[in-house]
FIMI-52294 format. One record per residue (C-alpha): x, y, z. Coordinates in steps of 0.2 Angstrom, whole numbers, padded with zeros to 4 digits, always signed. Layout:
<kolfis>
XYZ;...
</kolfis>
This chain:
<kolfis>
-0496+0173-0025;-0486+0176-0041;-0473+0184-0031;-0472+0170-0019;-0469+0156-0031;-0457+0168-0041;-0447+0171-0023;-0446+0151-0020;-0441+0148-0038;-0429+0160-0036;-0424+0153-0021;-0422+0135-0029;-0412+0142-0043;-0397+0147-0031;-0398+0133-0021;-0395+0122-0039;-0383+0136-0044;-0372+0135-0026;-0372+0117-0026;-0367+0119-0044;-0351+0130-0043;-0347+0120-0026;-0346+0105-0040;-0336+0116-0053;-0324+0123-0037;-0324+0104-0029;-0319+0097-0048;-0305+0113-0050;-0297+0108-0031;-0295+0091-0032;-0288+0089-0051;-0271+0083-0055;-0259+0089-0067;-0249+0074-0075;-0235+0083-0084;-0231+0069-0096;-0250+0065-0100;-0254+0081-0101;-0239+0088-0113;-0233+0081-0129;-0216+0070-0133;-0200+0071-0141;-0208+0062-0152;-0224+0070-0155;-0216+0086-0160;-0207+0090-0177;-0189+0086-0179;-0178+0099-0169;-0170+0106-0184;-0161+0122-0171;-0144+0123-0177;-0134+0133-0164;-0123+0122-0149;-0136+0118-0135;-0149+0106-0130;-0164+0106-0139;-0177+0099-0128;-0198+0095-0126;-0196+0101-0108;-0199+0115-0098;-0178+0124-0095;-0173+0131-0079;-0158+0141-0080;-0150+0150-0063;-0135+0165-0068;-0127+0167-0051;-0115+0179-0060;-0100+0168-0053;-0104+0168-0034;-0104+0152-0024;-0121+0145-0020;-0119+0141-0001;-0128+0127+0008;-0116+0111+0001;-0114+0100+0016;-0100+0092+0023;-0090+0083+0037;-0080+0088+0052;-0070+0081+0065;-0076+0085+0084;-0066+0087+0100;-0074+0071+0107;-0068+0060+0091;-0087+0062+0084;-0091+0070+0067;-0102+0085+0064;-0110+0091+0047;-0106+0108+0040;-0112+0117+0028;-0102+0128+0016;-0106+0149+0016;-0108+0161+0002;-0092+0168-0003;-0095+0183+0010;-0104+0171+0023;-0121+0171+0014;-0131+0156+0018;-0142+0160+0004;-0136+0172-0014;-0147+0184-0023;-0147+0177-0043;-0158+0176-0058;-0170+0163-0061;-0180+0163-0079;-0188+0148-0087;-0191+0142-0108;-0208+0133-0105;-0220+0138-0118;-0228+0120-0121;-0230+0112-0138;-0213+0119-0146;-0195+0114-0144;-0185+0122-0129;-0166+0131-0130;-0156+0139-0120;-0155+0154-0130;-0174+0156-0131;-0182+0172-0123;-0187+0167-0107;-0205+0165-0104;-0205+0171-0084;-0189+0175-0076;-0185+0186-0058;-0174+0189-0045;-0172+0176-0033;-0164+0170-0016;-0154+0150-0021;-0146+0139-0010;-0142+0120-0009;-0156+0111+0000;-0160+0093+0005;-0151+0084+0021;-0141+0068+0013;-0143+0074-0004;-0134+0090+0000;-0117+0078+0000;-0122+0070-0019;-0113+0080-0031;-0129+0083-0040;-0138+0095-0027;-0155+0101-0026;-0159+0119-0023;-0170+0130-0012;-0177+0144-0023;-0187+0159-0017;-0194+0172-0029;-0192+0192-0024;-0195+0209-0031;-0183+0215-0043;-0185+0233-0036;-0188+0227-0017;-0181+0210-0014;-0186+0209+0002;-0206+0208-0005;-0212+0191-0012;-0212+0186-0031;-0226+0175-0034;-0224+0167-0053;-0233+0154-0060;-0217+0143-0065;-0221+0129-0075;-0239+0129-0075;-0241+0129-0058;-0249+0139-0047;-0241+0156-0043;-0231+0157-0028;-0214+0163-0022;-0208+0146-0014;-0200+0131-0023;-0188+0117-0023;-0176+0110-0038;-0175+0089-0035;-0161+0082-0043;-0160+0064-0042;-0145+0056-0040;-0146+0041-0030;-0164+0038-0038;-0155+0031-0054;-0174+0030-0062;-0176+0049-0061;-0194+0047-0058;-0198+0043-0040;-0204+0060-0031;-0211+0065-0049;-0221+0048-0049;-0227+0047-0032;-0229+0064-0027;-0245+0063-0041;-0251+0045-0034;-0250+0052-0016;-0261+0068-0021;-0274+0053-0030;-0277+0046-0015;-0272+0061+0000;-0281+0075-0010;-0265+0086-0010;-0246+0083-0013;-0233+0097-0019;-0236+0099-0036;-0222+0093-0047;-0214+0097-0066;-0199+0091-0074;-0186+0102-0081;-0169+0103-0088;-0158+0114-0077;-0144+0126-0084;-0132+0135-0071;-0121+0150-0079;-0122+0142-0095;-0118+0122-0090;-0131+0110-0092;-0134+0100-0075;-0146+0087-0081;-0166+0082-0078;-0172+0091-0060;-0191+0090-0053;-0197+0105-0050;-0208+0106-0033;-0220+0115-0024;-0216+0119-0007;-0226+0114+0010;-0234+0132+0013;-0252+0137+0018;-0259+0143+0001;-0277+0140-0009;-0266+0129-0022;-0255+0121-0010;-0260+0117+0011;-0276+0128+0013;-0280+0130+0031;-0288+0145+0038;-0276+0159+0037;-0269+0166+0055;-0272+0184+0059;-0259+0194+0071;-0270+0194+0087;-0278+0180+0087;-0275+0167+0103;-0277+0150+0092;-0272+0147+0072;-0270+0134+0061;-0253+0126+0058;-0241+0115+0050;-0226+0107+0059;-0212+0098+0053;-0200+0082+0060;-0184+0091+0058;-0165+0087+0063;-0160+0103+0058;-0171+0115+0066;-0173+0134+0070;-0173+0135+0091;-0187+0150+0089;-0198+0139+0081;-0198+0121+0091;-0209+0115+0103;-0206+0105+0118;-0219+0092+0113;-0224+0076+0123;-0216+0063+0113;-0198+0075+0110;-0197+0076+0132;-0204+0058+0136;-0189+0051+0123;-0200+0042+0112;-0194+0052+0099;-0179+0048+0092;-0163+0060+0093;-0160+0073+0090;-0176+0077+0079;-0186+0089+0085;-0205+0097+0079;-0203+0114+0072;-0219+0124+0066;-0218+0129+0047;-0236+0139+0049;-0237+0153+0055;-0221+0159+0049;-0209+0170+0058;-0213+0186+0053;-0234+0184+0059;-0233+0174+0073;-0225+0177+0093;-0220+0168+0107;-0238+0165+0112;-0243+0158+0096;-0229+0144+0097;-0234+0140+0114;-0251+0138+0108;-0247+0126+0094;-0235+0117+0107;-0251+0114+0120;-0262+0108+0106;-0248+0096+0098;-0248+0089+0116;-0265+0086+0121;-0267+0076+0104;-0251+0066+0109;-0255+0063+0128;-0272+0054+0121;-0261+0043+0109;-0248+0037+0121;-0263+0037+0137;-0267+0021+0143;-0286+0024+0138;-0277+0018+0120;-0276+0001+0125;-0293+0001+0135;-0302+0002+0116;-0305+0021+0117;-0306+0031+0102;-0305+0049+0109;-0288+0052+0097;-0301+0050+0082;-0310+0066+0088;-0292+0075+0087;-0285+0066+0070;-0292+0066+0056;-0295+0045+0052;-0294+0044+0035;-0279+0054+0033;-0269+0046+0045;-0274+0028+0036;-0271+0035+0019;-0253+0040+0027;-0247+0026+0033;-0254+0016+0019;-0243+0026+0007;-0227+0025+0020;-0229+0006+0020;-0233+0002+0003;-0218+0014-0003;-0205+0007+0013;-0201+0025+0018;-0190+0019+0033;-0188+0038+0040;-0205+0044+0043;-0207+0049+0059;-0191+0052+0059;-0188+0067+0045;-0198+0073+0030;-0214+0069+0041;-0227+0085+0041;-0243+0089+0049;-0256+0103+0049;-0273+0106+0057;-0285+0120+0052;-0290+0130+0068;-0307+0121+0063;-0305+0105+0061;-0293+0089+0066;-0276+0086+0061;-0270+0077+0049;-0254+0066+0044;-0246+0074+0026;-0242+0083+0017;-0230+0070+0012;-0214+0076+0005;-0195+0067-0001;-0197+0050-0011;-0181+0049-0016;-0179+0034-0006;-0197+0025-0009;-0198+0008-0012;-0180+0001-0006;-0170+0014-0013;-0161+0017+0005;-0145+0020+0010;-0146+0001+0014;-0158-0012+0008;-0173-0013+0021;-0183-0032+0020;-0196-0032+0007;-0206-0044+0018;-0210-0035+0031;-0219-0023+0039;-0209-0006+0038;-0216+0008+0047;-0228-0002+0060;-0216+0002+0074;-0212+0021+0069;-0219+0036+0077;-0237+0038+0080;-0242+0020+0070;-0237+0010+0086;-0248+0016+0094;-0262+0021+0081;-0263+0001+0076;-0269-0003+0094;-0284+0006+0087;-0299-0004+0079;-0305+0011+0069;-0288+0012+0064;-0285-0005+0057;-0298-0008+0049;-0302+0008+0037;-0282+0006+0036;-0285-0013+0026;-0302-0007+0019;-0295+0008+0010;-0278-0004+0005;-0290-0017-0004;-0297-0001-0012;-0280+0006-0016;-0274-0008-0025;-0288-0011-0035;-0284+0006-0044;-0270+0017-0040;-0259+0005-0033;-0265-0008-0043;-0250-0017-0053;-0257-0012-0070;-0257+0006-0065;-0242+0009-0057;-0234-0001-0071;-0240+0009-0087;-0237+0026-0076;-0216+0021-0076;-0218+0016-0093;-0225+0031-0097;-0216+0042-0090;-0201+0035-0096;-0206+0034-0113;-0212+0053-0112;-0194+0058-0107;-0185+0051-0118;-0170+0058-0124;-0168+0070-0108;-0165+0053-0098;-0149+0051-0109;-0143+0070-0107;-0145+0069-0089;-0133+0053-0088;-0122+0060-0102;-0117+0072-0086;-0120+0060-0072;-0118+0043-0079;-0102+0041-0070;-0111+0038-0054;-0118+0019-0062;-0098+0014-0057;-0095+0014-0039;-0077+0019-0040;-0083+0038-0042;-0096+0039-0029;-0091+0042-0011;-0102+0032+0005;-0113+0046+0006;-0118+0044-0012;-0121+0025-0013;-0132+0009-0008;-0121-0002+0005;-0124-0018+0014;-0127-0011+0031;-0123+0007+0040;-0102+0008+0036;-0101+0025+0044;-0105+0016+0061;-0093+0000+0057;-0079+0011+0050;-0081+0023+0067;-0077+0010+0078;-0065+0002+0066;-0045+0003+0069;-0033+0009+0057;-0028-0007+0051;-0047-0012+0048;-0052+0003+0039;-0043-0004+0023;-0052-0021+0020;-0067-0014+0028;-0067-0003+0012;-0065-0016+0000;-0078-0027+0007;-0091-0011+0007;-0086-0007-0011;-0088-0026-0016;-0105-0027-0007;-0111-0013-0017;-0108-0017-0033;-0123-0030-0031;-0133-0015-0024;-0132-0001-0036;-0139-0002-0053;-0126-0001-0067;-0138+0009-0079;-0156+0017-0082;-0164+0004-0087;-0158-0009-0073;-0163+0005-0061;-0184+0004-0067;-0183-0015-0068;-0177-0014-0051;-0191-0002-0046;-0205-0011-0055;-0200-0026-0046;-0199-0020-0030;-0216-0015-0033;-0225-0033-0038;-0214-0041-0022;-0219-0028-0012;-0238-0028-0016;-0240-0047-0018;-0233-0047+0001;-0243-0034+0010;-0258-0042+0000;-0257-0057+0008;-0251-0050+0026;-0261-0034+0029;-0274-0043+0039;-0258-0047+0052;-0260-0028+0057;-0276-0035+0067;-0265-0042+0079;-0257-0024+0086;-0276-0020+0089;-0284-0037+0098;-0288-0037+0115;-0276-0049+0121;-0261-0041+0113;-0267-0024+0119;-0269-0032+0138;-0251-0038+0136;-0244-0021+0132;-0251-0015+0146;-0246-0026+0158;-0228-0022+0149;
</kolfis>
């Protein structure tokens, strides 16, 4: 009897100490760092009394030696045969289109950082220039992947700024976001409310000894326990979990030919490419596979059972990360989803979902032109258009909106979180523009670099000779009203566009009922 009672007591003691460490584990996933809560100011620290040339700085330092090579990937324009134009991008200075160099990072936190500091972490490294418009900014992001110093074609996983280790990262450098703080911002709103989004720190960036200004450092999209975890894929296996990515620059090995890409709903010339499982795991098979299951999930969305009231797509998608999705795309105006920067994965156990998300350089009206304010942004894009026919849809989409906004997209919140950060960056924000500051006047910038009235590059194609030259003035005049002339402008702007923003989706989300009634369903049918 003693034994019994000592086995079932036994027994209730690991159940209590499972549910326990599935707590502590649960608590450990979901938690997010908030670099500028989390480490101390300028101001908070002691005087820097360092008195050799250099920067002396609270933040993390990135510094790249490329030992004088040319770090491939810039972008630029050509002229085609048919009168069109084509982007390029520049070659190592043997062809390479990415250069072995030396990364190593000052990040030691709760001291004064300088260049000349012993590096904390440093490696081997394959650089390149990365991003798709912002590879023409003169300020350039970079592609940065970790090797082996004895055997560089083996992975380098490092833990660089307190992050998790990994081998895969991306350096931001924001240049048309004049408040410096948009993917660092809302990359940790977006992983409140979605669970995960790329990880992000910022830095100050040296390259062969010149200081390049204030860069976010970012996770990449991969499959790993800290960042996407799904189900790793074992050679052999007939099914897998995967990532795929909306692309216009894609590897041919790794596209699919999936429904919405061959019926041209799609729009040209992006295409899906699969991220997971990489190239050096998966085959031909494997591809096809993810291609099969993409489809069958996009043949229920664009079936006519859609606009009959059926909710088969909701056994395929997971719900609440396709509302938390578009409710993020919306709120923050990001015009191209669907279109580029737009992920999805789906562990070989469950649904798919919609994210991670990725690029907010452009959020909240801080595209190339000025999108309306007052409207709805990304109802038509993609997958939406049909996913607001949905009941299910719509209403966990204004239900979890309501919620949103009474916390982390409340006014208050997003308010104190750009005051805040600002305030924490402090003198790093005048650095950066003591570098980049000429880009406030428009007469430095060139088209690609600047906020314009309306798409020039498509008025000045069809433009003749004698056009072009007051078609250039009246850009260049329309755009001194459209680009902020300092830092502080710049986060006004922002914050403003916020309140507008919020106050009009607040009192127009309930519209998005009327893309899932009945009659409005019937009509798109008959259509």
């Amino acid at each position: 009897m003693k034994q019994k009672l000592f086995m079932g007591v036994a027994a209730i003691f690991v159940i209590l100490a499972g549910i326990i460490l599935n707590q502590i584990d649960s608590e450990v996933d979901t938690s997010r760092y908030h670099q500028h809560l989390e480490q101390p100011s300028a101001e908070e620290l002691l005087p820097c009394d360092f008195k050799d040339s250099g920067i002396c700085t609270h933040l993390p330092i990135i510094l790249i030696e490329t030992g004088g090579q040319k770090i491939p990937g810039a972008a630029y324009t050509v002229a085609t045969k048919d009168g069109d134009t084509a982007t390029m991008y520049e070659k190592g200075n043997y062809g390479e289109e990415e250069i072995l160099a030396k990364v190593s990072t000052v990040e030691k936190i709760g001291r004064w950082h300088h260049e000349s500091d012993k590096p904390d972490l440093h490696s081997l490294a394959y650089i390149r220039y990365r991003g798709d418009s912002s590879r023409y900014f003169d300020k350039r992001g970079y592609r940065i992947k970790l090797v082996n110093e004895k055997n560089v074609g083996k992975d380098n996983d490092l833990p660089l700024l307190g992050m998790s280790s990994e081998s895969d990262w991306a350096l931001h450098g924001p240049f048309l976001d004049k408040t410096l703080i948009r993917n660092y911002m809302w990359m940790n709103i977006s992983a409140e409310i979605m669970g995960y989004a790329p990880n992000v720190r910022f830095c100050e960036l040296i390259v062969d000894g010149k200081y390049q200004g204030l860069y976010v450092l970012m996770e990449t999209i991969k499959v790993a326990k800290s960042r996407v975890s799904l189900t790793h894929y074992k050679k052999g296996d007939p099914v897998t979990s995967y990532i795929v990515e909306i692309t216009g620059l894609p590897d041919p090995e790794r596209t699919i030919n999936n429904f919405t890409k061959y019926t041209k709903r799609m729009e040209n010339p992006r295409t899906i490419e699969v991220i997971y499982p990489t190239r050096d795991t998966s085959t031909p098979e494997i591809i096809k596979y993810v291609e099969t299951d993409f489809n069958e999930i996009e043949r229920i969305l664009y079936s006519s059972k859609m606009y009959d009231g059926s909710e088969l797509w909701s056994e395929k998608i997971d719900l609440n990360s396709a509302a938390d999705y578009y409710i993020l795309q919306e709120f923050l105006m990001i015009n191209d989803v669907f279109s580029k920067s737009t992920f999805f994965h789906k562990d070989v156990r469950g649904k798919l979902h919609l994210g991670p998300v990725w690029d907010y350089n452009n959020a909240l009206n801080n595209f190339f032109f000025p999108l309306d304010e007052g409207e709805f942004i990304v109802a038509r894009n993609g997958w939406f258009e049909t996913l607001l026919t949905s009941k299910d849809f719509v209403n966990t989409v204004l239900r979890r909106y309501h919620e949103l906004r009474k916390g982390v997209l409340s006014n208050e919140y997003l308010r104190n979180y750009i005051n805040e950060t600002v305030a924490w960056l402090g003198p790093a924000v005048d650095r950066n523009f003591e570098v980049w500051g000429y880009s406030f006047d428009i007469d430095n910038l060139s088209r690609n670099e600047m906020r314009v009235s309306s798409d020039y590059n498509e008025i000045f194609a069809n433009a003749s000779f004698e056009e072009y030259s007051s078609l250039y003035e009246r850009m260049l005049e329309e755009a001194v009203q459209l680009n902020p002339k300092s830092h502080h402008e710049a986060v006004t702007w922002m914050k403003n566009t916020i309140i507008y923003r919020g106050s009009w989706l607040d009192r127009n989300m309930h519209i998005l009922l009327q893309y899932c009634a009945d009659s409005k369903k019937h009509s798109k049918m008959v259509d």
